[in-house]
C-alpha positions as a printed Julia matrix, in Angstrom:
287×3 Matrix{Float64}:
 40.72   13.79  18.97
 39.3    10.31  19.87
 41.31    7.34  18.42
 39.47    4.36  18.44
 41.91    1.1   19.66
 41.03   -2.7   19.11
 41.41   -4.26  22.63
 39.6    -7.6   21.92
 37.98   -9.41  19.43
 34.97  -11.89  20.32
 34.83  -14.36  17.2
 33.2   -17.85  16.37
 30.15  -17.34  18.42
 28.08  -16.74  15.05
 29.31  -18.73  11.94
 26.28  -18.94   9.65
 24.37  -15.12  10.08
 25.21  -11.46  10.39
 24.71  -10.47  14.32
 21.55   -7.8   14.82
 21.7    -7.35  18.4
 24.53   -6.4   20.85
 23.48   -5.65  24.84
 25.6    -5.47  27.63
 24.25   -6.92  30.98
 24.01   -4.68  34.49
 27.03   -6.58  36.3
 29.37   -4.87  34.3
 31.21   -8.16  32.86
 29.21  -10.09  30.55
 27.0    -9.34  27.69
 24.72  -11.19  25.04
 24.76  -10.64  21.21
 22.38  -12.6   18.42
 21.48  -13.71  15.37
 18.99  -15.29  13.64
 19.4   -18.75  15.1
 21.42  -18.24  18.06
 21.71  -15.96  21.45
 24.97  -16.07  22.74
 26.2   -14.94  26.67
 30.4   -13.39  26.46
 32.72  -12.47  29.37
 34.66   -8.97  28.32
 37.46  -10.83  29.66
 37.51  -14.14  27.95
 37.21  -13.07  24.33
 37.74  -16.59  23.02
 35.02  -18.27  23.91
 31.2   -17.86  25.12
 28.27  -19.52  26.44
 25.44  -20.45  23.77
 22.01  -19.73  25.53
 20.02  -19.82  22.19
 20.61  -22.47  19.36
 18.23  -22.76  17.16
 20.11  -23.96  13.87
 18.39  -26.78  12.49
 20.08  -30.43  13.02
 20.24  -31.41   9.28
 21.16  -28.19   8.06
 18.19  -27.57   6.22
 17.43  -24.3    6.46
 13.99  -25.1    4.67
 12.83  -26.39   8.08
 13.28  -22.92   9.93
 10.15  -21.08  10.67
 10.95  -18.55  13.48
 13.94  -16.7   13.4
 15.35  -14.13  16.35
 14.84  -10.61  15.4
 16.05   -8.85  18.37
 17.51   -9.35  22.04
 18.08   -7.3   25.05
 19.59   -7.31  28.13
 17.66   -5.67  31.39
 19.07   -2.22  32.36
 18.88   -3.8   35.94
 18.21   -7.24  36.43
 21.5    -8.86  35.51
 19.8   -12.1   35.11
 17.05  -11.63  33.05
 16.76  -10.34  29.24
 14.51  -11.13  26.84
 14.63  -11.87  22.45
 12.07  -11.25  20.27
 11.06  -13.41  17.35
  8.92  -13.21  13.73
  6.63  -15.45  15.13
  4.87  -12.28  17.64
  6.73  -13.4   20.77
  8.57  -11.32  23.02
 10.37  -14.02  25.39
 11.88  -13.36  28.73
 14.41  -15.32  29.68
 15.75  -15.64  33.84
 19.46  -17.31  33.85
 18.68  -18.34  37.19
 16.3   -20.94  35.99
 18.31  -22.83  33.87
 21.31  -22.33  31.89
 19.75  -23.1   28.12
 17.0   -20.79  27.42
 14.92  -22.63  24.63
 12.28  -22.31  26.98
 11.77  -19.1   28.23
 10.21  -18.04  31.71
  7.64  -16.31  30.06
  6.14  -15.65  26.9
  4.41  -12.37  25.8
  1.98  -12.66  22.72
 -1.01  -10.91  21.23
 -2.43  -11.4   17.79
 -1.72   -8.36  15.88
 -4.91   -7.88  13.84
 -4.28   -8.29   9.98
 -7.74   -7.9    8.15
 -7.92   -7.8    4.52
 -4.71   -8.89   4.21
 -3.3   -11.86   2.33
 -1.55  -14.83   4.17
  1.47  -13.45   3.01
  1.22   -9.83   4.3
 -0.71  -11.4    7.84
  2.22  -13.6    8.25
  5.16  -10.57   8.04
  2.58   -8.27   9.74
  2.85  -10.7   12.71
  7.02   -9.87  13.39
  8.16   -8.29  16.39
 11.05   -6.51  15.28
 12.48   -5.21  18.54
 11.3    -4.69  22.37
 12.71   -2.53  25.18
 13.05   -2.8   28.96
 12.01    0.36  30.92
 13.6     1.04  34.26
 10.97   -0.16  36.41
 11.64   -3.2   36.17
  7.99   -5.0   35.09
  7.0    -2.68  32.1
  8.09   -3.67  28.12
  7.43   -1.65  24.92
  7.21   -4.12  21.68
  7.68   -2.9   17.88
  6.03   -4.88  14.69
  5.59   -3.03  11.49
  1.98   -1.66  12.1
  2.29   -0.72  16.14
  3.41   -0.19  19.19
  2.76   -1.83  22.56
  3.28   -1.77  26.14
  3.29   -4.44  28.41
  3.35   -5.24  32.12
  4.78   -8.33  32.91
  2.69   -7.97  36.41
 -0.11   -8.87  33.81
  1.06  -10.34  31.03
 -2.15  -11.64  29.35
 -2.0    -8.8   26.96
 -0.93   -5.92  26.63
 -1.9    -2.32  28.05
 -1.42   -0.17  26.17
 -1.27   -0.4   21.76
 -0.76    2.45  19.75
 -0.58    2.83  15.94
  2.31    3.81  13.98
  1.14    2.8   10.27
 -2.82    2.83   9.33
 -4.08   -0.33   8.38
 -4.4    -0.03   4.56
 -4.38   -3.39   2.32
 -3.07   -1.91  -0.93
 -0.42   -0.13   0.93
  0.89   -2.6    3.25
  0.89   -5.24  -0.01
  3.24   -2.74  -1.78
  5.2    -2.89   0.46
  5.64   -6.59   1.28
  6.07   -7.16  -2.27
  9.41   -4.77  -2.48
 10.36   -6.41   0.97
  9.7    -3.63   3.63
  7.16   -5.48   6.15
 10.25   -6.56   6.98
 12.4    -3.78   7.9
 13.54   -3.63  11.36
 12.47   -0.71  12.95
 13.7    -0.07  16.41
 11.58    1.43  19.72
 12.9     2.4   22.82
 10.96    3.74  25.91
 12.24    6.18  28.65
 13.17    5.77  32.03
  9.91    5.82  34.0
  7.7     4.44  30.89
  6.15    7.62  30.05
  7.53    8.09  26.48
  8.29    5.96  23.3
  9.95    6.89  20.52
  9.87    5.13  17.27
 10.62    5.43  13.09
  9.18    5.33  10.3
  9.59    5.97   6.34
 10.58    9.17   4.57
 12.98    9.52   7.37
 10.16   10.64  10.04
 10.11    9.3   13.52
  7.43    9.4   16.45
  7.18   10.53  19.95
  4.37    9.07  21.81
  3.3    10.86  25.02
  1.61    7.74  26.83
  0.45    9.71  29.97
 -1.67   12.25  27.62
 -2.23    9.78  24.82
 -0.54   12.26  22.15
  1.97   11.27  19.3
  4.47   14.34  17.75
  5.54   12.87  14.44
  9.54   14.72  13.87
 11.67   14.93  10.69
 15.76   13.55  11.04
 16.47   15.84   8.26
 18.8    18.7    7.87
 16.73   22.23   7.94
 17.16   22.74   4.28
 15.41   19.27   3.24
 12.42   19.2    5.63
  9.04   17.81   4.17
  5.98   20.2    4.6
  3.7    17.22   5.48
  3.06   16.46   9.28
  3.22   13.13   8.75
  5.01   10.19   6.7
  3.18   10.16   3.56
  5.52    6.36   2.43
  6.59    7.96  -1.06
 10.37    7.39  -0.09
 10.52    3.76   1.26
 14.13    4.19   0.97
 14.67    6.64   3.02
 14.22    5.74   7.29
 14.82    5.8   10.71
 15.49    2.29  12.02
 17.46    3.16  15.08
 16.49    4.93  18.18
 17.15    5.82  21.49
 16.22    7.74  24.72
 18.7     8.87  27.12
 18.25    7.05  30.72
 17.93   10.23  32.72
 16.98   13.32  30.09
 14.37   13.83  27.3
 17.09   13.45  24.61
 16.59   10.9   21.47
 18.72    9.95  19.03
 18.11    8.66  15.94
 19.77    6.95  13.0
 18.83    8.02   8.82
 21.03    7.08   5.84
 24.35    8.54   6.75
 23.62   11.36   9.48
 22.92   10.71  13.05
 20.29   13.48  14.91
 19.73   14.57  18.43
 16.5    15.65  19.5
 16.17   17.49  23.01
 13.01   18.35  24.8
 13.4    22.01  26.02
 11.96   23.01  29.1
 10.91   26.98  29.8
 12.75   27.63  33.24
  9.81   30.0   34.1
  6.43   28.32  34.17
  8.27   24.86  33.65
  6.43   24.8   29.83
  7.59   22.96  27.31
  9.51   24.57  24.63
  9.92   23.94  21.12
 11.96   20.1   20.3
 15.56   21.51  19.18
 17.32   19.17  17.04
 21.08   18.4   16.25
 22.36   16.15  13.04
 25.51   14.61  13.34
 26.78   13.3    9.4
């Protein structure tokens, strides 16, 4: 049996908001959480205090006056001094340490105008959100997440991006629906696999996507037990309240995980040994 044990507590570093984003950073010793308003840097060995690199909390106190808030942050896999944060403005910021120690102004910035047509100012404005981003392994390539798509960047070219695929049809009625009961706003989470070939990413009625970016091909998957599967190939939104927020993709193998209501699933890629064909996805729930 496993038998978790509290070895350290990291407190005070976030007063005012819940913290979204944990990452640890490549030299082993340090790592960054967030919230809203402010990116923090930690030691694992100095759990008392940390290093603010983010502060965004306005000086009055009037939260009125706050326009952009910090949706997500992430440390790269390898670069130990550079990660980036994304915001609900469409920015994807990446931040170097090495340039300076407070990283209000980032090294570079990475936005696109996510196309809203149709749409009231209201829906435009949440449609605009980047709710999370991902470092592949290379080293220069980033996958983004907003509500209505997915993109991939090179920061070798970072005047837009490469690659943009769509994960919910543009559809007025729809998409006010659903900012009126809140849901433009859900975070969704990507992540992308080692050598940028694959993304994986949720959606409603507790479907996620696999997107194939070599052959341009998207396999929408169920995390549901066998007994409860949907006959519909793809998420048909009847069951807002049911979703896959968080993902993952395992650093080395074709293995996702991914996160609905109370059960966790494991997808794995099987490979044929004869003929090296693909087999069938096999999945695994975890409750």
């Amino acid at each position: 049996n496993i038998i978790p044990v509290l070895c350290k507590e990291y407190s005070k570093g976030h007063q005012r908001f819940f913290i979204h984003s944990l990452s640890s950073i490549s030299d082993g010793e340090t790592f960054i959480s967030s919230d809203e308003l402010m990116l923090n840097m930690w030691h694992l060995e100095r759990p008392d205090s940390h290093f603010c690199l983010i502060d965004d909390l306005p000086e009055q106190d009037d939260m009125v006056e706050v326009n952009r808030i910090i949706t997500s942050a992430k440390a790269d896999p390898e670069l130990c001094y550079r990660f980036l944060y994304t915001t609900s403005v469409n920015e994807v910021n990446i931040c170097d340490l090495r340039a300076r120690c407070m990283q209000n102004r980032p090294q570079l910035i990475l936005q696109s105008a996510i196309k809203a047509s149709n749409m009231s100012p209201e829906v435009s404005r949440e449609l605009q959100c980047i709710t999370d981003a991902d470092f592949a392994l290379d080293g220069y390539r980033v996958v983004t997440r907003s509500f209505s798509s997915v993109r991939m960047w090179d920061l070798r070219y970072p005047s837009r991006p490469n690659k943009t695929i769509s994960v919910h049809e543009n559809n007025p009625a729809l998409f006010t629906e659903l900012c009126n009961n809140g849901c433009l706003v859900d975070d969704f989470r990507v992540a992308v696999n080692r050598d940028a070939t694959g993304v994986v990413t949720g959606s409603y009625d507790d479907y996620f996507a696999c997107y194939d970016l070599v052959s341009d091909r998207k396999k929408w998957l169920q995390a549901r037990h066998s007994h409860d599967v949907l006959p519909a190939e793809t998420p048909r939104m009847n069951e807002i309240g049911r979703k896959v927020l968080h993902v993952d993709w395992h650093n080395h193998r074709d293995i996702v995980t991914v996160a609905s209501s109370h059960s966790v699933y494991v997808f794995e890629n099987k490979v044929e040994k004869s003929g090296g064909r693909p087999a069938e996805v096999k999945g695994y729930a975890f409750a």
